[in-house]
N, C-alpha and C positions, 0 to 999 in steps of 0.2 A: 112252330113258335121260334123266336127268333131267341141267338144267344145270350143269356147274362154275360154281365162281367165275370162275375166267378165262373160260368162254364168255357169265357174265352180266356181265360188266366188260364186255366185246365188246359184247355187245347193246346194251347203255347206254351207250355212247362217243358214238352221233350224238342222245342227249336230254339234257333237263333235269337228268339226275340221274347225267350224267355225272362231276361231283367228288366223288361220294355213295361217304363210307366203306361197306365191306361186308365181313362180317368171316361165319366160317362157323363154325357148330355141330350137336352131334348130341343126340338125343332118345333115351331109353332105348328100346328096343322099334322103331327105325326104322333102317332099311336103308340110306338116303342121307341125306346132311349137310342141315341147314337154313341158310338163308343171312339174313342180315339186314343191311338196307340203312337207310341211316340219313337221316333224311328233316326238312325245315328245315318249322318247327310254322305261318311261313307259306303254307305250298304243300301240305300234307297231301295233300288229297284230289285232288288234279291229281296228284302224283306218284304215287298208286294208280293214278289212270286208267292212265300212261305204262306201269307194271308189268303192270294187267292188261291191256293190250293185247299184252304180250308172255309172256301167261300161256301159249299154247297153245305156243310156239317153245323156251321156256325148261320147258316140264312143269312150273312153279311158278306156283301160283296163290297172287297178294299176300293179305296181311291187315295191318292197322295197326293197332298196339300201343303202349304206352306201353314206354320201357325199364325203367322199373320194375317191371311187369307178368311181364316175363319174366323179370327177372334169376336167375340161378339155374337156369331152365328147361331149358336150352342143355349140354351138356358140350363140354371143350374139344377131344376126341376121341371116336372110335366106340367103342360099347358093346361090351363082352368077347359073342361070341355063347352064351358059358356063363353070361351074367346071364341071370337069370330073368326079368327083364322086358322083353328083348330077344325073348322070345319069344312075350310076350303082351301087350304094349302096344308102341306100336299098331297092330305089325303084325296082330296077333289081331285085332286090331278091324275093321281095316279086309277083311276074310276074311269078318268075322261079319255087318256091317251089311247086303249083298248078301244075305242070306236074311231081310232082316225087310221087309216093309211098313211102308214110315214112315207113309202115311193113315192106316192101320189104326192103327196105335200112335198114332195122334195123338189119334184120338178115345175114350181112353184115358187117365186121369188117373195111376191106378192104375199101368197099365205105365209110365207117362212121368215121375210122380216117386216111383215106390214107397211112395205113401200114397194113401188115398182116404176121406175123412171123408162121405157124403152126408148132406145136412141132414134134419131132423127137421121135421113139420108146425109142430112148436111156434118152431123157430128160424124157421121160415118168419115166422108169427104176428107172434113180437119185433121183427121185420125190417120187419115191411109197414108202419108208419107213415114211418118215416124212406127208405122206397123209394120211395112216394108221394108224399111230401113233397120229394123231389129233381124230380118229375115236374109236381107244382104249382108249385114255386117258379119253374123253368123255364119252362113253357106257360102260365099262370097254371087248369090245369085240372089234373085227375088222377081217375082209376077211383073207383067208389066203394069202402071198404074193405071195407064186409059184401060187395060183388060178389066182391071177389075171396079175402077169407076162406074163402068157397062155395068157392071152385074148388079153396083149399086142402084144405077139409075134406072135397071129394067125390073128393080122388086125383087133379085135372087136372092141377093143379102141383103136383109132387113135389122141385122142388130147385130150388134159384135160380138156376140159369142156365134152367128152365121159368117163372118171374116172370120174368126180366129179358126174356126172349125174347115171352110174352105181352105185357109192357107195351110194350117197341120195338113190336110191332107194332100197340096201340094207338095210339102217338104218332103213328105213323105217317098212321094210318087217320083220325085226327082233326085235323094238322095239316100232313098234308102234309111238301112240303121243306124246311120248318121243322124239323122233327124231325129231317134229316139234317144241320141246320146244327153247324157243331163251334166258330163262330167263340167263343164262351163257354169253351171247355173249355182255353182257350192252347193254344200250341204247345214241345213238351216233348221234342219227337224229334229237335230239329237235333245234330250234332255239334257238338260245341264243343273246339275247340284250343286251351291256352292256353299263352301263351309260357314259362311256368315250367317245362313238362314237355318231356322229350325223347323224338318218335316216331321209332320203326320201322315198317320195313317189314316182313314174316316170309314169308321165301319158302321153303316146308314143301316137300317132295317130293311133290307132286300139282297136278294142272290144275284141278282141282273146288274149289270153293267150299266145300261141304259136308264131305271130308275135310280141308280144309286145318284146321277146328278143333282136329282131333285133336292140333295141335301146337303146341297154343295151351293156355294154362292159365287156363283157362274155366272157373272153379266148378260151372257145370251139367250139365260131363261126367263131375263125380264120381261119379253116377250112371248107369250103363247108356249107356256112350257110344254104344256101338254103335246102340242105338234113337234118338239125340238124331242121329247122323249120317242115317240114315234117315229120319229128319224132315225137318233141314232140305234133303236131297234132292227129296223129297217137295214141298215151299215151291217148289224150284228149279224144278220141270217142273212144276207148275200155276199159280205167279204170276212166274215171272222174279224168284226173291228173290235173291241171291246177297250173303254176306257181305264187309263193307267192312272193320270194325273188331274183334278181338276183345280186347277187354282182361279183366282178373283177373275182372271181374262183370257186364260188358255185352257185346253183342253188339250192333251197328249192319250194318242190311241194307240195300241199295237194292234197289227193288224195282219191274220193269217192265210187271208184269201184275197190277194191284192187281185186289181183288174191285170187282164192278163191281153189283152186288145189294147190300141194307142184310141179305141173309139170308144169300147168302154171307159179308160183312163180319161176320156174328155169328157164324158156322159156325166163321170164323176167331181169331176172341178167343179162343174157346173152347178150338182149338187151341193154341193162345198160352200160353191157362193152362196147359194140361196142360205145354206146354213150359218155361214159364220165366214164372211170376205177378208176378214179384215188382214188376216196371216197375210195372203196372195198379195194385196193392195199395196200393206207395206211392206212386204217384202218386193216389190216393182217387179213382180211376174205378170205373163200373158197369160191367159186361161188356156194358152197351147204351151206355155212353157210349164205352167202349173201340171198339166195333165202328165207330161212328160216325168216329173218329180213322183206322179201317184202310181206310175207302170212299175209292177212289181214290190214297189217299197212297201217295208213290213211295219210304219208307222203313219201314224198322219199328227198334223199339229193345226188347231184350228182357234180360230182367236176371234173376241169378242171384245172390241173395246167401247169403253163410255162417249 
């Protein structure tokens, strides 16, 4: 059984976050209360730690929110169990995602955002000066482009994550660890708090990282939650991803078992995209410069926008 508020006021008596307002709410379609603990925008991510270390004791596993983020989210009592969506969000969900393969579905664009456009030899074509040109201006070399037009027009590469994939492993081949350097690309992934916003904490009725989204209002779960939890489960038991932050469009992961290959590191963009593009896109990376940012790094940032 998951914690009261009186037995999470108890827990947090002998930490930091013992003066910390906490106030309880419910989610349509969910069985126990969520609780929200109110957290000083100096201390952020130390007061997550305190949380989840008491994730396993208390059945709630933290996430940190903006309060604006959720306002609204929350009712101020339990759902009638004759609302209809008490009985399909997100209790339904969390039912349904135990029968999917999140791997599977990852490498899956299609299931993951219910669109899949694959590119055209000709888009390929349009594309290849300004893909090579990203790769010259860097190394101060690059393929030649009738070489690799060939390999368009003979069927090798059929989609551009089959270029981006052939050129990383040219850069590779030709410059070494040079080519896994990221120090050019900046650093885009830190959190950043600032003092104008007020965080939370959201301690949803589960231990797992992965379902705790569900009670979050995450833009990316408009779509097919159930396979988006199954994902980042998926994340969870092959790199140690486990979510830190969910607000209205992002999602902030730290992550203990990064890819440790520049091929798993590309396997995983890939993934990425199917899951949530939108970080990469606007941030004007290649799914070979992306991948290059996931080698090693101990967070990821993934975005979801309207």
């Amino acid at each position: 059984m998951t914690s009261s508020l009186a037995d999470t006021q108890q827990a947090l008596a002998a930490t930091s976050l013992e003066s910390s307002t906490i106030a309880e709410g419910w989610i349509s379609g969910a069985l126990d209360s969520v609780l929200i603990v109110e957290l000083n925008s100096d201390d952020v991510l130390s007061s997550w730690s305190v949380l989840r270390g008491l994730a396993e004791q208390l059945l709630r596993f933290p996430l940190v929110s903006q309060l604006e983020d959720i306002d609204g989210l929350f009712r101020d009592e339990p759902a009638h169990p004759d609302d209809l969506a008490y009985v399909t969000y997100p209790t339904k969900v969390l039912k349904d995602y135990l029968t999917i393969d999140g791997f599977a579905a990852l490498q899956d664009g299609e299931v993951m955002r219910g669109e899949f456009s694959p590119l055209r030899s000709a888009e390929l074509f349009n594309g290849l000066a300004r893909v090579l040109g990203e790769t010259q201006r860097t190394f101060g070399s690059a393929p030649d482009v009738e070489d690799v037009s060939a390999l368009i027009a003979k069927g090798v590469l059929r989609s551009n994550a089959d270029l981006e994939l052939w050129l990383l492993n040219w850069e590779v081949e030709h410059f070494g660890d040079a080519a896994l350097d990221v120090s050019h690309l900046g650093d885009s992934d830190l959190i950043d708090f600032d003092d104008e916003s007020q965080y939370v904490a959201v301690l949803p009725p589960t231990p797992t990282a992965w379902e705790a989204l569900l009670f979050m209002g995450w833009y990316g779960t408009q779509h097919d939650p159930a396979t988006k939890i199954a994902a980042l489960k998926s994340w969870n038991e092959r790199f140690g991803a486990e979510l830190v932050c969910g607000f209205a469009s992002v999602l902030n992961l730290k992550v203990t078992r990064p890819p440790t290959s520049i091929q798993e590191a590309f396997a995983l963009a890939i993934e990425h995209d199917h899951f949530a593009s939108d970080k990469r896109t606007l941030s004007g990376l290649s799914l070979r410069d992306y991948a290059r940012t996931l080698l090693a790094s101990d967070r990821w940032q993934l975005m979801a926008k309207p």
